[in-house]
C-alpha positions as CSV (number, residue, x, y, z in Angstrom):
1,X,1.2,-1.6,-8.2
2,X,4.9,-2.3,-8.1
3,X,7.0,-2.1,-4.7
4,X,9.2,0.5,-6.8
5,X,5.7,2.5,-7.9
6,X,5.2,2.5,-4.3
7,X,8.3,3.6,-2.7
8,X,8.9,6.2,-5.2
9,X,5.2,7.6,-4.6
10,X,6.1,7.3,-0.9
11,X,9.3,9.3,-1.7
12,X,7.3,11.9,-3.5
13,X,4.8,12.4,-0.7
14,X,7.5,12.7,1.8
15,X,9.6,15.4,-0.6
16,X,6.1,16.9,-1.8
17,X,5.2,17.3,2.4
18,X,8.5,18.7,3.4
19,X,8.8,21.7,0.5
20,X,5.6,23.0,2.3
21,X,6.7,22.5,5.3
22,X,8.9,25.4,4.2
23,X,6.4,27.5,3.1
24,X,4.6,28.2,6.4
25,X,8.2,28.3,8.0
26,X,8.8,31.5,6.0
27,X,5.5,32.8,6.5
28,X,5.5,32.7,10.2
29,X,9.5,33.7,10.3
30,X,9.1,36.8,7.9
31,X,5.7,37.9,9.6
32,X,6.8,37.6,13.1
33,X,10.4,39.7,11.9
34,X,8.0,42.4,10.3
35,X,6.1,43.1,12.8
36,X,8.5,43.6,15.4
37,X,10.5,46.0,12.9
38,X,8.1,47.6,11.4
39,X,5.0,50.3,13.3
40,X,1.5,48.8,12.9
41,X,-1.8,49.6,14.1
42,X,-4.0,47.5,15.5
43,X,-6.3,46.3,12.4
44,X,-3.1,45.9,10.8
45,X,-1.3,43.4,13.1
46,X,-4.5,41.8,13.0
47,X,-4.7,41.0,9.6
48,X,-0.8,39.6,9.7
49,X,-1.5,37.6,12.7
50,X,-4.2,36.0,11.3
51,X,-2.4,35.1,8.3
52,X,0.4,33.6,10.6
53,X,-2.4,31.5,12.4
54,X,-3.1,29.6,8.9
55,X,0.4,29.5,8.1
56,X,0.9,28.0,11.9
57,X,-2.2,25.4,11.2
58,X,-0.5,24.2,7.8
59,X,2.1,23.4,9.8
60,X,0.7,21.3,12.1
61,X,-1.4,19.7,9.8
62,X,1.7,18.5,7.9
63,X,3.7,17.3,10.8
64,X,0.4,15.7,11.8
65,X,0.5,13.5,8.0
66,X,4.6,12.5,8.4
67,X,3.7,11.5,12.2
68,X,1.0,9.0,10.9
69,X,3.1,8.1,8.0
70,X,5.9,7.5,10.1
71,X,3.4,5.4,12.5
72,X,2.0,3.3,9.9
73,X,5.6,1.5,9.7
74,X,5.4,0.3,13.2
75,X,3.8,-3.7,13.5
76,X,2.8,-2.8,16.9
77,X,2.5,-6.1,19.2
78,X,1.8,-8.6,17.3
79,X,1.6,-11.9,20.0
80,X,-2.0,-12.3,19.7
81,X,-3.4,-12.8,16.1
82,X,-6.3,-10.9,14.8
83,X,-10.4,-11.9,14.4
84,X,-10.0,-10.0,11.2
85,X,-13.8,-10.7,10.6
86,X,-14.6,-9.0,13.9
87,X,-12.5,-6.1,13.6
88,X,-14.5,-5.1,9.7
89,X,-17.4,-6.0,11.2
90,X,-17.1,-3.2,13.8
91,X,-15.1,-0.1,11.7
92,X,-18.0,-0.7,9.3
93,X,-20.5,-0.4,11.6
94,X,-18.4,2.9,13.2
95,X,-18.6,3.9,9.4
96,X,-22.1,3.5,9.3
97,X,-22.9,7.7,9.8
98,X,-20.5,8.7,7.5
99,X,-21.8,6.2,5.0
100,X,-25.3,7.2,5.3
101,X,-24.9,11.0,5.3
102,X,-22.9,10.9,2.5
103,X,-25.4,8.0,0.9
104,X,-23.0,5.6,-0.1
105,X,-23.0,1.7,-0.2
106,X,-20.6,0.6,2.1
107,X,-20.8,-3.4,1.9
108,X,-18.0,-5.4,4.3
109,X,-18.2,-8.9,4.3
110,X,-15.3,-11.7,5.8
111,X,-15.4,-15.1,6.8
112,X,-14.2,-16.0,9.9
113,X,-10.3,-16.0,10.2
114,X,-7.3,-14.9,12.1
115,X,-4.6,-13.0,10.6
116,X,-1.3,-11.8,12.1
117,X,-0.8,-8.5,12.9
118,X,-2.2,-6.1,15.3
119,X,-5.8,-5.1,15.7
120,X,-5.1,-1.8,16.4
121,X,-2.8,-1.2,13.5
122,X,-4.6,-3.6,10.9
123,X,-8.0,-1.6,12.1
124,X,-5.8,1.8,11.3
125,X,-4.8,0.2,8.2
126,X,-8.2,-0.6,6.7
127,X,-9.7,2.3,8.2
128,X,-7.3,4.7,6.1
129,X,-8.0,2.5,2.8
130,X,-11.6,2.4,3.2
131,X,-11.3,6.0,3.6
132,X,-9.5,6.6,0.7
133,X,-12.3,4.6,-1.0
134,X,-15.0,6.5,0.1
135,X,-13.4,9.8,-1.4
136,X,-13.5,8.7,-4.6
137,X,-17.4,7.6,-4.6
138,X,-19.7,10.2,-3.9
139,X,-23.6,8.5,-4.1
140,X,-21.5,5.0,-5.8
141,X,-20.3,2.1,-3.7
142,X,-17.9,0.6,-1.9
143,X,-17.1,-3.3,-1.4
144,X,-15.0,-5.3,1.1
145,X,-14.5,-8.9,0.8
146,X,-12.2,-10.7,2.9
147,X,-11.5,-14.6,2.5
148,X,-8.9,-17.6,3.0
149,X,-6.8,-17.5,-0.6
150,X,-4.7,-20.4,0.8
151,X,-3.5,-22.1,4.0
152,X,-1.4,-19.2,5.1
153,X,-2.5,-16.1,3.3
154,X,-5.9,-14.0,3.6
155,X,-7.0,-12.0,1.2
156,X,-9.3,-8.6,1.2
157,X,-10.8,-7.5,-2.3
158,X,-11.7,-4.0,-2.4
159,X,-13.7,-1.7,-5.2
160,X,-14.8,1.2,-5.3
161,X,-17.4,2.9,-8.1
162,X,-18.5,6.5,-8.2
163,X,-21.2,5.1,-11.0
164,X,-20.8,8.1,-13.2
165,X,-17.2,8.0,-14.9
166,X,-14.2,9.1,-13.0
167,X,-10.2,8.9,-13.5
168,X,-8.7,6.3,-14.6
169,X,-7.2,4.0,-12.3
170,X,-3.7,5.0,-13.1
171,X,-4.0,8.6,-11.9
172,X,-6.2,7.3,-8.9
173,X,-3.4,7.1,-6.5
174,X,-1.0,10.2,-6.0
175,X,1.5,10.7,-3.9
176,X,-0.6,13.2,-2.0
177,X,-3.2,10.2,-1.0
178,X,-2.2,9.9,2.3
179,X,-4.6,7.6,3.6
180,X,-3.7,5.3,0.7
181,X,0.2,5.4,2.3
182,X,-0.7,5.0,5.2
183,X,-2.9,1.6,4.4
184,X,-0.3,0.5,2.4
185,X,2.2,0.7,4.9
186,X,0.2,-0.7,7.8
187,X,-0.1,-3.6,5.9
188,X,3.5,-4.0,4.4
189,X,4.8,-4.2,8.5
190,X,2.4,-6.6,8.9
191,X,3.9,-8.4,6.6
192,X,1.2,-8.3,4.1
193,X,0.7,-5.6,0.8
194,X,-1.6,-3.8,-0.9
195,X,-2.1,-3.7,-5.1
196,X,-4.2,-2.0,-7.3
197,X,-5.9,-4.2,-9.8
198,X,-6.6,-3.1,-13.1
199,X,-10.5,-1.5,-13.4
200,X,-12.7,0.6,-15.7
201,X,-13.0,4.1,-15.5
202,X,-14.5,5.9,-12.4
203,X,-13.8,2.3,-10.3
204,X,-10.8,1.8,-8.5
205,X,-10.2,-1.6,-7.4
206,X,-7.4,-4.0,-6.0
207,X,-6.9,-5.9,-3.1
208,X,-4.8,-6.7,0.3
209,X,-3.2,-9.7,1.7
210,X,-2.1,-10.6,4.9
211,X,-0.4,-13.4,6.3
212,X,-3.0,-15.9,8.2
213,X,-2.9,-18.5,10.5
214,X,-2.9,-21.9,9.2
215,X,-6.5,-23.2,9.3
216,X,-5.1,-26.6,11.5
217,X,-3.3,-24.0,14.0
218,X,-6.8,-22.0,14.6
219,X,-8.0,-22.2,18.2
């Protein structure tokens, strides 16, 4: 995926999130006008507060989304580098009841490295993609491979397959898939990325790099 396929998903998301933002804006402003101006009995103030509620909870939820997009931009402290191999060790094993109850194959594995970042927000960041991941796979699998692509660089693989067909990978990502943005920007203030790679229909694939330490500078 290009940067200019990403920011201009990114920019979709953000335009797509703030028209219904509106929505429930109006709802909430119109119902609350009506029922001070207008009689109602009891069963039917009911009914339009109830409506208001959901319009009230779509609001929040959205606000929620542009928080933790806005979030995702932030590097966090980054002075101590990151056990990458420790940190996929443990979300997959926090992953473990979600996997199981919803009978996929989660498989993570990593070799022993440091990356820069921070573990909180790489752990957000990988959290989000496998997430995403896990979506798009009901009873297929999910892979994780992290390794040393060079002295300074780390890189993740990551595939997903459903097993029985599925969209192809173009469509996969949307500017709706919010934990896909998020991901993708945890990792891009990291001073990493995140690219799709071209796959077969039903898979999604593609893979994440961050910047490592140099293996002579590893403690």
């Amino acid at each position: 995926m290009r940067a200019s396929d990403s920011w201009a998903g990114e920019n979709a998301f953000v335009s797509e999130v703030l028209h219904d933002l509106s929505q429930p804006l109006t709802a909430l402003e119109c119902g609350l006008e009506l029922s001070l101006r207008q009689d109602k009995t009891v069963a039917e103030l009911r009914n339009r507060m109830e409506t208001l509620l959901e319009a009230a909870q779509l609001l929040r939820r959205r606000v929620l989304e542009l928080r933790a997009l806005q979030d995702a931009a932030d590097a966090g402290n980054t002075s101590a580098p990151v056990a990458v191999n420790v940190l996929l060790e443990n979300l997959q094993d926090d992953l473990s009841p979600v996997t199981e109850l919803s009978k996929i194959g989660l498989v993570v594995k990593c070799r022993p490295a440091r990356a820069y970042g921070n573990a909180e927000r790489l752990r957000n960041g990988f959290f989000h993609l496998l997430e995403f991941l896990l979506r798009r796979c009901p009873g297929g699998s999910v892979t994780l491979a992290g390794r040393r692509s060079s002295a300074a660089t780390m890189e993740f693989a990551f595939r997903a397959s459903s097993g029985h067909g599925g969209c192809p990978v173009e469509s996969v990502v949307t500017p709706r898939d919010l934990d896909w943005r998020i991901a993708e920007r945890t990792f891009v203030a990291a001073g990493g990325r995140m690219d799709l790679l071209p796959a077969e229909t039903g898979a999604v694939a593609g893979v994440v790099t961050l910047r490592a330490v140099a293996e002579g500078d590893e403690q």
